[in-house]
N, C-alpha and C positions, 0 to 999 in steps of 0.2 A: 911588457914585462914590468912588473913593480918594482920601483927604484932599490936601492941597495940599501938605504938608512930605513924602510917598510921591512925588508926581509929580514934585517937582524933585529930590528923591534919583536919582530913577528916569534922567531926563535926563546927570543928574550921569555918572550909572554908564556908561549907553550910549554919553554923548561921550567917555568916559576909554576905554571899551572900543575904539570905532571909531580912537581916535585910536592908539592901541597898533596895531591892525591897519595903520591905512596908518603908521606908524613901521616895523614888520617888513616890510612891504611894499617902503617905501622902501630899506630895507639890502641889502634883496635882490637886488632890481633895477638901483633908481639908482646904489648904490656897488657894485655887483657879486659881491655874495656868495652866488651861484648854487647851488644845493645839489645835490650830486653824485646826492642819489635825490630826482628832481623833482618827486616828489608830496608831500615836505614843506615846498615852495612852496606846497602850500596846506594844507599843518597848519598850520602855526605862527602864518599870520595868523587861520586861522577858532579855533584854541586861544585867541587875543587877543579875542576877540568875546564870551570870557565869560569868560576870567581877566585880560585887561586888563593892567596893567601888570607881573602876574608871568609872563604868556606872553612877554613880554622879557627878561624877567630869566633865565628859562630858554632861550629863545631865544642869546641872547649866551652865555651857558653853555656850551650843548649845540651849538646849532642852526650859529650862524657858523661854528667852529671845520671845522664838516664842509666850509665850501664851499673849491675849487680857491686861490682869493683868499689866504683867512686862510693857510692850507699853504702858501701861496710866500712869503708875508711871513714866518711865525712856527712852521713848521716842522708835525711830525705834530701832529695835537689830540690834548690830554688825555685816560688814558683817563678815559672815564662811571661816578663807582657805582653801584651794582647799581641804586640806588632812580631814578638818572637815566633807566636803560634801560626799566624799568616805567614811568615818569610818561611819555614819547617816545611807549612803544607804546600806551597808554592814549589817549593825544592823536590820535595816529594814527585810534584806532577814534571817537575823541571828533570828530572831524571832520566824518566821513560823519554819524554820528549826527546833530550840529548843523543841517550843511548842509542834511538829510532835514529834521530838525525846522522849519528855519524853512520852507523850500520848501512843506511838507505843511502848517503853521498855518495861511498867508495863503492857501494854496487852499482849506482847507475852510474857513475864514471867506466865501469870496469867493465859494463855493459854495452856500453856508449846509445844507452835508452835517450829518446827522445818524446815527446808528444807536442803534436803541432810543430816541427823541427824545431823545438827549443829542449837543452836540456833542463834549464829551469823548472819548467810546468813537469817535468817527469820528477824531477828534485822535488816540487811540493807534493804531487800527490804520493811519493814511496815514503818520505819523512811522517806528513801523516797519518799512515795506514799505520807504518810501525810505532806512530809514538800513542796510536787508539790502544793499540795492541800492546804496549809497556807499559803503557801508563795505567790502563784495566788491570794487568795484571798485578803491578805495584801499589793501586791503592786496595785492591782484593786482598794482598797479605797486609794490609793494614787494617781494614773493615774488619774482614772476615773474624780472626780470632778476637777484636775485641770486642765483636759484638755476637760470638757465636751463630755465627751464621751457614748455614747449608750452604754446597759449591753454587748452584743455580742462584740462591738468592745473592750471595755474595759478591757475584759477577754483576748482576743488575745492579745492584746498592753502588757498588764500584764505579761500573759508568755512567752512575748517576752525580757520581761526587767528580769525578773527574776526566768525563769528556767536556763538561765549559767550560773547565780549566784551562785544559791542556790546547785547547781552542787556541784562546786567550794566548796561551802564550805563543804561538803556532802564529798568531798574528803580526805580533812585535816582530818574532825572527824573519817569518816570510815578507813582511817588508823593511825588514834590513837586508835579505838578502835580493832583493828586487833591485834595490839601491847599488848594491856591488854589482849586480849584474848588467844593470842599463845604464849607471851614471859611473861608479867609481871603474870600473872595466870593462867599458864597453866592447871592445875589441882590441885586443882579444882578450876572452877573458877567462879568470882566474880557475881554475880547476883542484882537487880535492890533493894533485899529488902536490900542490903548495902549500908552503908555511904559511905565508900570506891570508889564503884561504881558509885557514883553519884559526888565525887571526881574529880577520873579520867575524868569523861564525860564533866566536867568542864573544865581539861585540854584542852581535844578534841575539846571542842566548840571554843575554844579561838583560836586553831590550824586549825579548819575552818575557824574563821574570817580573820586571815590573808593567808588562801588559795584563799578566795573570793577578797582579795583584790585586786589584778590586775584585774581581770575579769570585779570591778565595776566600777575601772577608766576607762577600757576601754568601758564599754556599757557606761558609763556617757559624755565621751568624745565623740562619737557617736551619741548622743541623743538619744540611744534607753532606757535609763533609766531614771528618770527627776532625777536632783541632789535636793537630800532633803532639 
């Protein structure tokens, strides 16, 4: 079992994370700062679910300035440095990722899926099935309308910008979570209905986003990814 100063840490983290999520949530919605490409209505608050109060910070940054609202009050947004446009599009593939990852945990937990008797290896491959399948679909409503593109092409174009992405980031997490599973918990170990667990996962995400990072400057550099 994880010591009791881990499990209120852990609490600690998740209430600050969720609370950062419905803060972005609430900007978005309740004061109306609608965001011109509608699928960063759901970056920026699932970005808060594991960077917490700095997905705000970038959010207010980056994120307000693009809605209709901010532009009639305070005129065009700033432009973004180069490292804002990389940390957006990383977020972006960082999403699906997440969204897959928690989705696929609590199913194979709830399943009690194994491959090779380990639930880990059923953990990576349900995580990544779902975060091909998020993260295509989320960078598809990004591509698509702004480059007018047909559903067929826009799918292609999609997982072309972000399946080495989302790789990438799939790699940082899968071995942070190797690490909780074989060294930090080994027996017995941590499972999905823990705070703890969902702790660590937050580490892991964080330690994907910057495994994605070079891969997105260099597809952005490229143009096979449009910079956000």
């Amino acid at each position: 079992m994880p010591p009791t100063w881990l499990t209120v840490l852990a609490w600690c983290a998740l209430g600050l994370a969720f609370a950062s999520t419905v803060v972005i949530l609430f900007d978005i919605y309740a004061r109306g700062h609608r965001q011109r490409m509608r699928v960063m209505e759901i970056v920026w608050p699932v970005t808060a679910l594991y960077f917490g109060p700095a997905a705000i910070a970038a959010y207010r940054a980056w994120g307000r300035p693009k809605s209709q609202r901010w532009q009639a009050e305070h005129g065009d947004p700033p432009d973004k440095p180069g490292y804002a446009a990389t940390a957006v599009g990383v977020s972006h593939c960082g999403a699906g990722c997440t969204l897959g990852d928690i989705i696929a945990e609590f199913a194979i937990f709830a399943l009690g899926a194994t491959i090779a008797g380990t639930a880990l290896a059923a953990e990576f491959v349900g995580d990544f099935v779902l975060a091909v399948l998020l993260g295509i679909g989320f960078q598809y409503f990004a591509i698509a309308p702004m480059r007018g593109l047909a559903v067929g092409k826009g799918i292609v174009e999609a997982a072309k910008a972000d399946v080495l992405s989302l790789t990438a980031f799939q790699v940082g997490l899968f071995g942070w979570m190797a690490l909780m599973y074989f060294v930090f918990f080994p027996a017995p170990h941590l499972h999905p209905n823990d705070p703890v667990y969902w702790f660590l996962m937050q580490i892991g995400m964080i330690a994907g986003f910057f495994t994605a990072w070079p891969v997105n400057v260099w597809l952005i550099r490229r143009g096979i990814k449009e910079a956000m």
